[in-house]
Backbone as CSV, one residue per row, in Angstrom:
resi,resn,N_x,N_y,N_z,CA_x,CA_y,CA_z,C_x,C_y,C_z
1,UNK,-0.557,-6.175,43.196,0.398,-6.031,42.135,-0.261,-6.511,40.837
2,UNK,-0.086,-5.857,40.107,-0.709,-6.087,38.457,0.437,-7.032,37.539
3,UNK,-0.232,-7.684,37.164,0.313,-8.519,36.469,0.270,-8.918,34.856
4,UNK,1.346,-8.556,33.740,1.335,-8.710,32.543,1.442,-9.388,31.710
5,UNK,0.503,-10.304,30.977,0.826,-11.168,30.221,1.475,-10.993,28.930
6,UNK,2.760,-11.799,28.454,3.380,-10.920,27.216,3.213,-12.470,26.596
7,UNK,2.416,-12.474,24.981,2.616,-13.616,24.029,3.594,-13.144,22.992
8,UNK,3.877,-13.806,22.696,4.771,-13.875,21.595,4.225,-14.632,20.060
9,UNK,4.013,-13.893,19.279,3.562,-13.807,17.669,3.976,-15.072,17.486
10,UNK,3.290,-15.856,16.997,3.342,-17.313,16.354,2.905,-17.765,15.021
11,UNK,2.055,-16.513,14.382,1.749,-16.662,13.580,2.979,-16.631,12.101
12,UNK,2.539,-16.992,11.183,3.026,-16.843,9.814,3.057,-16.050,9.018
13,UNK,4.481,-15.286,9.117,4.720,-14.406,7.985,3.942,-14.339,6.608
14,UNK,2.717,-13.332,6.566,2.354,-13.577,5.121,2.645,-12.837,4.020
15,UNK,3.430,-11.958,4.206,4.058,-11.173,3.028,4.797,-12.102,2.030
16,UNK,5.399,-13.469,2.130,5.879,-14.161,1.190,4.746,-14.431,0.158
17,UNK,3.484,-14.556,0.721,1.951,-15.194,-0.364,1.763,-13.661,-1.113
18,UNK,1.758,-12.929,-0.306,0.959,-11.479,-0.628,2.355,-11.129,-2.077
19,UNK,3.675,-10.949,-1.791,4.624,-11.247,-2.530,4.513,-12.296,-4.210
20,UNK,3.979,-13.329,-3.599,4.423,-14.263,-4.656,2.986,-14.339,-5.707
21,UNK,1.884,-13.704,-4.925,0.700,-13.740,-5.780,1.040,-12.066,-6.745
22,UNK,1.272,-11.234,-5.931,1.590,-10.130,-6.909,3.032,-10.394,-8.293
23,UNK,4.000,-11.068,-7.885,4.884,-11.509,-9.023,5.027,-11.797,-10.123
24,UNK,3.871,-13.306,-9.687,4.073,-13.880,-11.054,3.107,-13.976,-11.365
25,UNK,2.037,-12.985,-11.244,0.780,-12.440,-11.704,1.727,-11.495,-12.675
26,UNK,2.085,-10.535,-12.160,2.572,-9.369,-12.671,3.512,-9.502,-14.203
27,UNK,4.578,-10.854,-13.760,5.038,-11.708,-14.633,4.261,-11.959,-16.189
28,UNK,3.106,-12.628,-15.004,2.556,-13.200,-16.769,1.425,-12.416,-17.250
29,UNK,1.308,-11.311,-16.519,0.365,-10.057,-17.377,1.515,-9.717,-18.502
30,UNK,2.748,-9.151,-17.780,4.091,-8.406,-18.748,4.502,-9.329,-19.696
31,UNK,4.051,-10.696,-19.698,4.564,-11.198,-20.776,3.964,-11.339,-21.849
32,UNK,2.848,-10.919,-21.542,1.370,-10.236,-22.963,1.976,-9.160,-23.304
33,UNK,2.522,-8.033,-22.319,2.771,-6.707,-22.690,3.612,-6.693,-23.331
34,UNK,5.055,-7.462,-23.249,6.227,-7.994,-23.805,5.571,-8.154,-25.117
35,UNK,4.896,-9.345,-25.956,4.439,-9.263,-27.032,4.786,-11.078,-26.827
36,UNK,5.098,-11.601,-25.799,5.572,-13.240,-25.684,4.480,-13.797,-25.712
37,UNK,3.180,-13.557,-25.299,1.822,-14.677,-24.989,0.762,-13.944,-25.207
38,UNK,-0.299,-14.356,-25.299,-1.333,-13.456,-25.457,-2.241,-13.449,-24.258
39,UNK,-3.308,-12.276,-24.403,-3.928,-12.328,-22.732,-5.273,-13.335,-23.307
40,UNK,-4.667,-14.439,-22.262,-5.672,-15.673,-22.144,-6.707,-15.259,-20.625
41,UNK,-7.151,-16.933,-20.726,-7.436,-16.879,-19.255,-7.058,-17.493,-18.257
42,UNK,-5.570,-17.633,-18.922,-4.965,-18.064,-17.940,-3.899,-17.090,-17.033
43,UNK,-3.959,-15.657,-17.767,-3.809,-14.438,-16.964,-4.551,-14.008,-16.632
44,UNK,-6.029,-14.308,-16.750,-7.445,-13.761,-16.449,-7.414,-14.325,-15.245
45,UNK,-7.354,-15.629,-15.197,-7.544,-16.522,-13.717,-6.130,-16.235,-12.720
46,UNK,-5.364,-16.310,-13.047,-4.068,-15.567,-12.322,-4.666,-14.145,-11.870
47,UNK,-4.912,-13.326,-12.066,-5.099,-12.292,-12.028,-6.395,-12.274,-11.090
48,UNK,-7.701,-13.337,-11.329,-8.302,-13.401,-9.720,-7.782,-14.197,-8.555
49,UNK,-7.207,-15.134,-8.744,-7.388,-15.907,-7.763,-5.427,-15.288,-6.993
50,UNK,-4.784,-15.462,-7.745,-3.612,-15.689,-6.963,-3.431,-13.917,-6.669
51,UNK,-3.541,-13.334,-8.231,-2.727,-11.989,-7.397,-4.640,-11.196,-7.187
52,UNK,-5.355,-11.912,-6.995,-5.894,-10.872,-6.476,-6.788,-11.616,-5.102
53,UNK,-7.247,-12.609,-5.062,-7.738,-12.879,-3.529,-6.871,-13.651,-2.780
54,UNK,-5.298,-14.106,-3.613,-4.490,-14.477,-2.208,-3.779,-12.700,-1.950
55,UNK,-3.771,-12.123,-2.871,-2.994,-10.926,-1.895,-4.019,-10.569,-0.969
56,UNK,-5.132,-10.240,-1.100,-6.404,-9.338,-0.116,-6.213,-10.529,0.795
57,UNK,-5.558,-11.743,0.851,-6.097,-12.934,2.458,-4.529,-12.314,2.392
58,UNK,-3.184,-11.725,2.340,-2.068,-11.725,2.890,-2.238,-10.376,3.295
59,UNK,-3.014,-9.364,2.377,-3.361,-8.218,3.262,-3.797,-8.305,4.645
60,UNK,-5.506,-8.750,5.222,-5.609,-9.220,5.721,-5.129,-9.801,6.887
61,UNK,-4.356,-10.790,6.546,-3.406,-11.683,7.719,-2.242,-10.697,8.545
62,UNK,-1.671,-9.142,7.196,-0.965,-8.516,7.737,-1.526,-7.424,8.918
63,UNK,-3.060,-7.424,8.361,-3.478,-7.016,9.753,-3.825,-7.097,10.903
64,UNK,-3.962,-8.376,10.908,-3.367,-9.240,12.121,-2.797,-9.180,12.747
65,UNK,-1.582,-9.058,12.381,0.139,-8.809,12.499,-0.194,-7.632,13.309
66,UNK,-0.647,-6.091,12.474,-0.495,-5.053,13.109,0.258,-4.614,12.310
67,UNK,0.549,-5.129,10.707,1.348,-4.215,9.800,0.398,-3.261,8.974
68,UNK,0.836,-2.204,9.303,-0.295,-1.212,8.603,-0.300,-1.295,6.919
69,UNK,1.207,-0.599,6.858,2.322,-0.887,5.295,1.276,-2.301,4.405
70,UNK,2.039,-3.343,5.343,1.543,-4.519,4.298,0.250,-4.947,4.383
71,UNK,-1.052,-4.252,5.364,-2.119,-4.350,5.019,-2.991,-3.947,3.881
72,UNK,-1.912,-2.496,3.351,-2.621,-1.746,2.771,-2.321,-2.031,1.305
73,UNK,-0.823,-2.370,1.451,-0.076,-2.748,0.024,-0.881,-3.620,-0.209
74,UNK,-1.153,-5.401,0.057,-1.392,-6.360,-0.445,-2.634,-5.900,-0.321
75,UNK,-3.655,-5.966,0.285,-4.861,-5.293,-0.075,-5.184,-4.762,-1.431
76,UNK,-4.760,-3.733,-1.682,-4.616,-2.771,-2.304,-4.949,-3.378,-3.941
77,UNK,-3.364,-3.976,-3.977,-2.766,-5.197,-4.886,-3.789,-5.498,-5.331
78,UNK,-4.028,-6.724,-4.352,-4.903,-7.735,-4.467,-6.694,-7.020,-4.886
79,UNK,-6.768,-6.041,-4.823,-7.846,-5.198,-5.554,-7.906,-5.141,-6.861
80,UNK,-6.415,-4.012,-7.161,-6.041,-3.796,-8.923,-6.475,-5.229,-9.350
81,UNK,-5.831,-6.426,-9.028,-6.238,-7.733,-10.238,-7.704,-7.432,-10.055
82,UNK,-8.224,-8.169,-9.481,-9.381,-7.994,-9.508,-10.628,-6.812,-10.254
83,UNK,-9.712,-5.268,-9.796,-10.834,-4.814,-10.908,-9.941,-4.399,-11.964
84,UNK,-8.643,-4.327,-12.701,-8.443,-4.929,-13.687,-9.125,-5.787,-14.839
85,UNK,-9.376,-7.789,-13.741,-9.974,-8.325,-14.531,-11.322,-7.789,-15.122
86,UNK,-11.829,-7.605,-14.020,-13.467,-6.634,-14.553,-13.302,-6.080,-15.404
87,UNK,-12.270,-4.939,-15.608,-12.304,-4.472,-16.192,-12.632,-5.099,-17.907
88,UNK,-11.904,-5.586,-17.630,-11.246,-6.414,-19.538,-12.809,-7.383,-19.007
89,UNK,-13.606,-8.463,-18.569,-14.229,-9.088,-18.848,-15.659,-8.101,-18.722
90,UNK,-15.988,-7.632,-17.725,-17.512,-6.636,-17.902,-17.657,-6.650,-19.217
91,UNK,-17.055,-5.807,-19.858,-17.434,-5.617,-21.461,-17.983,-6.561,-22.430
92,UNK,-17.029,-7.640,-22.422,-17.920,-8.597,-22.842,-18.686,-9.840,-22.665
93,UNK,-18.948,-9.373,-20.977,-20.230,-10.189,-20.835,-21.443,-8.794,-21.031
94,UNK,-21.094,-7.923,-21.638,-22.384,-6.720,-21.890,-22.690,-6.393,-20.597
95,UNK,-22.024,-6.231,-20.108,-22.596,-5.475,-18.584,-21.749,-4.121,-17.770
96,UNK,-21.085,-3.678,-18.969,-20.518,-2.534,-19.482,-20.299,-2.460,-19.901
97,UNK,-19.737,-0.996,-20.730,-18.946,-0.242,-22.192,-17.504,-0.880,-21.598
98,UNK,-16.883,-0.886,-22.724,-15.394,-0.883,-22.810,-14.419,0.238,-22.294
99,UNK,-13.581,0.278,-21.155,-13.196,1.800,-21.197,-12.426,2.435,-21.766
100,UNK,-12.351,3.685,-22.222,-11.592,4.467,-22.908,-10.157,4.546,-22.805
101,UNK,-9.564,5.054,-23.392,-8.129,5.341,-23.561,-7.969,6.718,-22.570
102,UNK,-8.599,7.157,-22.016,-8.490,8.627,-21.202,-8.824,7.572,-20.084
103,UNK,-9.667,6.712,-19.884,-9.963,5.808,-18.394,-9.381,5.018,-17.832
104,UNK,-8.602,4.368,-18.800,-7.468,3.850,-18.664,-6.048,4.496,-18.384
105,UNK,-5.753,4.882,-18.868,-4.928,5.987,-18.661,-5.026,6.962,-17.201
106,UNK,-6.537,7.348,-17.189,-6.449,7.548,-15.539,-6.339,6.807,-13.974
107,UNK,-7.084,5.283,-14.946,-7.031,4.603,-13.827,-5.334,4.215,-13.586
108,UNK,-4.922,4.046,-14.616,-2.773,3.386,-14.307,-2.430,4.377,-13.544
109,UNK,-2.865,5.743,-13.942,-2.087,6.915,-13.008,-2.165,6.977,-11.668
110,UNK,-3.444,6.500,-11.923,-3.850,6.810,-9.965,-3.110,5.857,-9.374
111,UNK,-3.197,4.600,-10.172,-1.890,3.029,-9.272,-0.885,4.101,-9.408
112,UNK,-0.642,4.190,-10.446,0.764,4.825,-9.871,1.563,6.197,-8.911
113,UNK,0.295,7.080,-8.428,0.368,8.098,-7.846,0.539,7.016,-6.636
114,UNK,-0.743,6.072,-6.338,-0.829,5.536,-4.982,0.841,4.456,-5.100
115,UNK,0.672,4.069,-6.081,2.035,3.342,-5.714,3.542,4.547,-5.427
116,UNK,3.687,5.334,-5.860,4.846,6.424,-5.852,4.682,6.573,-3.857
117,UNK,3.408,6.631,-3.892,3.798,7.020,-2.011,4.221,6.028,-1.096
118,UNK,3.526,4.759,-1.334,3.937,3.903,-1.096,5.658,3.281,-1.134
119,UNK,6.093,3.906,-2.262,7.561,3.880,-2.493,8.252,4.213,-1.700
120,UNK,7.998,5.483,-1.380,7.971,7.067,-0.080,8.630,5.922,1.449
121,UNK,7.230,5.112,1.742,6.928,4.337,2.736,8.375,3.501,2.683
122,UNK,8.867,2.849,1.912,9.598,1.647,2.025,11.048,2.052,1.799
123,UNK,11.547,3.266,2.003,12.665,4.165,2.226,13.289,3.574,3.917
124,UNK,12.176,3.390,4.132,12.162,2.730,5.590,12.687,0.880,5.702
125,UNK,12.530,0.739,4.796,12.361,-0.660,4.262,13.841,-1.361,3.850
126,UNK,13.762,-2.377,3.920,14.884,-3.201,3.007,14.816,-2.914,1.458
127,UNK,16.415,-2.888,1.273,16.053,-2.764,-0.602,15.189,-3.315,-1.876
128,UNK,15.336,-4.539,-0.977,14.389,-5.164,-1.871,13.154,-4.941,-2.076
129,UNK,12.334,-4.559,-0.949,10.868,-3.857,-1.325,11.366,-2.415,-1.842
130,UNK,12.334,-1.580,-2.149,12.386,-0.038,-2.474,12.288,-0.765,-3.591
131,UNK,13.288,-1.486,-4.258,13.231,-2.083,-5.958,11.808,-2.253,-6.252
132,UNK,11.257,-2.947,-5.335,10.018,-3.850,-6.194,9.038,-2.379,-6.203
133,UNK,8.710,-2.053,-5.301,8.041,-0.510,-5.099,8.648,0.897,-5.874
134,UNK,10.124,1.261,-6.534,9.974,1.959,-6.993,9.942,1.166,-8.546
135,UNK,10.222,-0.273,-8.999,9.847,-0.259,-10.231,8.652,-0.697,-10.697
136,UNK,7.629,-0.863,-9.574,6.523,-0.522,-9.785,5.285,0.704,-10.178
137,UNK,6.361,1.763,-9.734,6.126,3.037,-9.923,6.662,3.077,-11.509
138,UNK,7.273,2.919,-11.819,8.041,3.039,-13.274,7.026,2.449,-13.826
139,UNK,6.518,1.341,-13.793,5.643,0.388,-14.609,4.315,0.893,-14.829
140,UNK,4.149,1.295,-13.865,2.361,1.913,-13.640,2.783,3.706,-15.103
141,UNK,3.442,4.047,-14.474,4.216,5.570,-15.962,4.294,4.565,-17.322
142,UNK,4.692,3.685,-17.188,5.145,3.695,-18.862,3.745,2.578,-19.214
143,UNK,3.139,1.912,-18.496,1.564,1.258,-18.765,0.798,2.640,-19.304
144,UNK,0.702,3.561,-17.732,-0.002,4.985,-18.475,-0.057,5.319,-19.906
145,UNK,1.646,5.659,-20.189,2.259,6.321,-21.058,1.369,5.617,-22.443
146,UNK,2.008,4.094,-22.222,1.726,3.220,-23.349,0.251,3.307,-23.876
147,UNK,-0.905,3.244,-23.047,-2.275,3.791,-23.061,-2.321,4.536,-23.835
148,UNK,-1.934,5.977,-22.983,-2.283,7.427,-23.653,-1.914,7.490,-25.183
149,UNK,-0.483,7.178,-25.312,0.303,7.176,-27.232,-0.359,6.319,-27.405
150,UNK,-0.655,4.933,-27.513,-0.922,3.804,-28.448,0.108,3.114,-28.559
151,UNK,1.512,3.561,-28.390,2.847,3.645,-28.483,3.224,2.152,-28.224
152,UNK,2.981,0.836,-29.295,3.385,-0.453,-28.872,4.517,-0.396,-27.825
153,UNK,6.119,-0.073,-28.757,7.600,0.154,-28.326,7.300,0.207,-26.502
154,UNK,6.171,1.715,-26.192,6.297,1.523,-24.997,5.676,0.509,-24.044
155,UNK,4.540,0.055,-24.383,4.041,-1.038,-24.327,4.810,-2.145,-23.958
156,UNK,5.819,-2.487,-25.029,6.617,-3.355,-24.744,7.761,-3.191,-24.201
157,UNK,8.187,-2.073,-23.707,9.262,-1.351,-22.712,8.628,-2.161,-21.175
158,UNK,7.347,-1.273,-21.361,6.605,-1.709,-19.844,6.523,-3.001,-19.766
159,UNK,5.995,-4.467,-20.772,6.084,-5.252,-20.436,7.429,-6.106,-19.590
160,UNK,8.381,-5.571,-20.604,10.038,-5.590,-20.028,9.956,-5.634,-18.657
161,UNK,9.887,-3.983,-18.241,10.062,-3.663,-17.326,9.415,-4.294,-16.141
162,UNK,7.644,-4.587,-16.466,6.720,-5.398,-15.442,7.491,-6.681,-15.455
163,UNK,8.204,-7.477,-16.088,9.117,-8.710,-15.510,9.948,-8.784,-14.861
164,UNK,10.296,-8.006,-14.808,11.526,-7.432,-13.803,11.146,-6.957,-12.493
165,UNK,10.067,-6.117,-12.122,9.274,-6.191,-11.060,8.826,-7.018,-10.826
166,UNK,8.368,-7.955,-10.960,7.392,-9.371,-10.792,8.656,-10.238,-10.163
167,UNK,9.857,-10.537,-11.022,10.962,-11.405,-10.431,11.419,-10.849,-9.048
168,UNK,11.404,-9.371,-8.868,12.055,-8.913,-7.771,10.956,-9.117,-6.122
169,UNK,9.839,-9.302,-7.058,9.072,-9.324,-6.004,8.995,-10.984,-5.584
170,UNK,9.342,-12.063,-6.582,9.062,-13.270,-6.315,10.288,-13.326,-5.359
171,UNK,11.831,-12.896,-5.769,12.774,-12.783,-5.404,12.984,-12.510,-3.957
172,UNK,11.777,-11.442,-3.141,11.906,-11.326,-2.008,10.640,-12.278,-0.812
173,UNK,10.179,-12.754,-1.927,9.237,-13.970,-0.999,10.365,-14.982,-0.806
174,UNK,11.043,-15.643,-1.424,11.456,-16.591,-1.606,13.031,-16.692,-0.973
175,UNK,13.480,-14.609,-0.613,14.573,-14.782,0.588,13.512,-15.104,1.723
176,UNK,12.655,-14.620,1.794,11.606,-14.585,3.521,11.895,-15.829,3.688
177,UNK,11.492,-16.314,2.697,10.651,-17.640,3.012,12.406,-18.880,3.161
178,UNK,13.179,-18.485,2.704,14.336,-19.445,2.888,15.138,-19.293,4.004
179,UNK,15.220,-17.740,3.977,15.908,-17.215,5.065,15.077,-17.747,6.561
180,UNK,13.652,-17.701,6.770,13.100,-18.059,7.975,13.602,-19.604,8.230
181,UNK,13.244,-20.307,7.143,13.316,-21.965,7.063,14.743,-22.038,7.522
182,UNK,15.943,-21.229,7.358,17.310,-21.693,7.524,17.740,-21.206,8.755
183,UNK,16.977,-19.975,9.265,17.561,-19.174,10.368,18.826,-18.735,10.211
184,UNK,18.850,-18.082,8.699,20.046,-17.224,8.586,19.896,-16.632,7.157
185,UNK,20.380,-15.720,7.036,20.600,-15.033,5.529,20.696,-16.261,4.787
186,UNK,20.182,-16.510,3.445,20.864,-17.732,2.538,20.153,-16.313,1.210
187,UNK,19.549,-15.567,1.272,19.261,-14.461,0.356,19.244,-13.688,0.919
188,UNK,20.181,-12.087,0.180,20.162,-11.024,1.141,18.758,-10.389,0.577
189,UNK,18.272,-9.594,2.204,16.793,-8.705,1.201,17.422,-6.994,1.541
190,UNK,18.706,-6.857,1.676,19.557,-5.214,1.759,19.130,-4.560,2.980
């Protein structure tokens, strides 16, 4: 007779890190875009360390798990900061041109093509990731947009708007993470 060993997952939910590094990264990029702060480096360093190599270790950890979704999302994520920052610093350490307004503009599109499917994905999902995922899709269009015109207004639409994604996303680490600790709803995630 064959015999089956069944374990049971012990590990730690990491979508709350992968969550909370994309947020209030996202947060305090939009609050440059907003026109509230200026881009320091202290969105420079946000932008490597939290939303971009703690999301790639919550990516990661989700593959562990065996979550495909949140391997690819936080991954993903945790990439954009990262070559983002490059982006804006290469240039002036002279170890590239500055990129264009057409490169830019292509690169937001493509986040946002890849983010729009991803959206697709989380139809499946609790509301709270459809929010954070489709107004991420919105954000990545009007970043584009703002690029392509020059168009401050939209600029600062998108910054708006990127705070509002950033809260929704801190918003659903922080049901995970209360709701597990309480063993009961104390935040709904829909």
């Amino acid at each position: 007779m064959s015999q089956t060993l069944h374990t049971h997952d012990q590990t730690a939910n990491p979508a709350p890190l992968g969550l909370l590094g994309f947020g209030m990264t996202t947060i305090l990029l939009n609050l440059h875009n907003a026109g509230v702060t200026e881009l320091s480096s202290m969105i420079l360093a946000m932008g490597i360390f939290y939303g971009g190599i703690a999301q790639v270790i919550a990516g990661l950890l989700e593959w562990k798990k065996g979550n495909t979704f949140g391997t690819v999302a936080f991954t993903s994520y945790g990439m954009f900061w990262l070559s983002l920052v490059a982006l804006l610093i290469l240039p002036k350490l002279g170890l590239a041109e500055a990129s264009s307004i057409n490169s830019m503009t292509a690169y937001l599109t493509m986040w946002g093509i890849f983010t729009a499917f991803l959206f697709v994905g989380t139809l499946k999902l609790n509301k709270a990731t459809q929010f954070i995922f489709g107004s991420l899709t919105v954000l990545f269009a009007l970043l584009a947009l703002g690029d392509y015109t020059a168009n401050p207004m939209i600029k600062q639409l998108a910054g708006i708007e990127g705070i509002i994604c950033g809260a929704s996303a801190i918003y659903a680490a922080m049901a995970q993470i209360l709701n597990e600790m309480y063993e009961k709803e104390v935040m709904p995630l829909g």
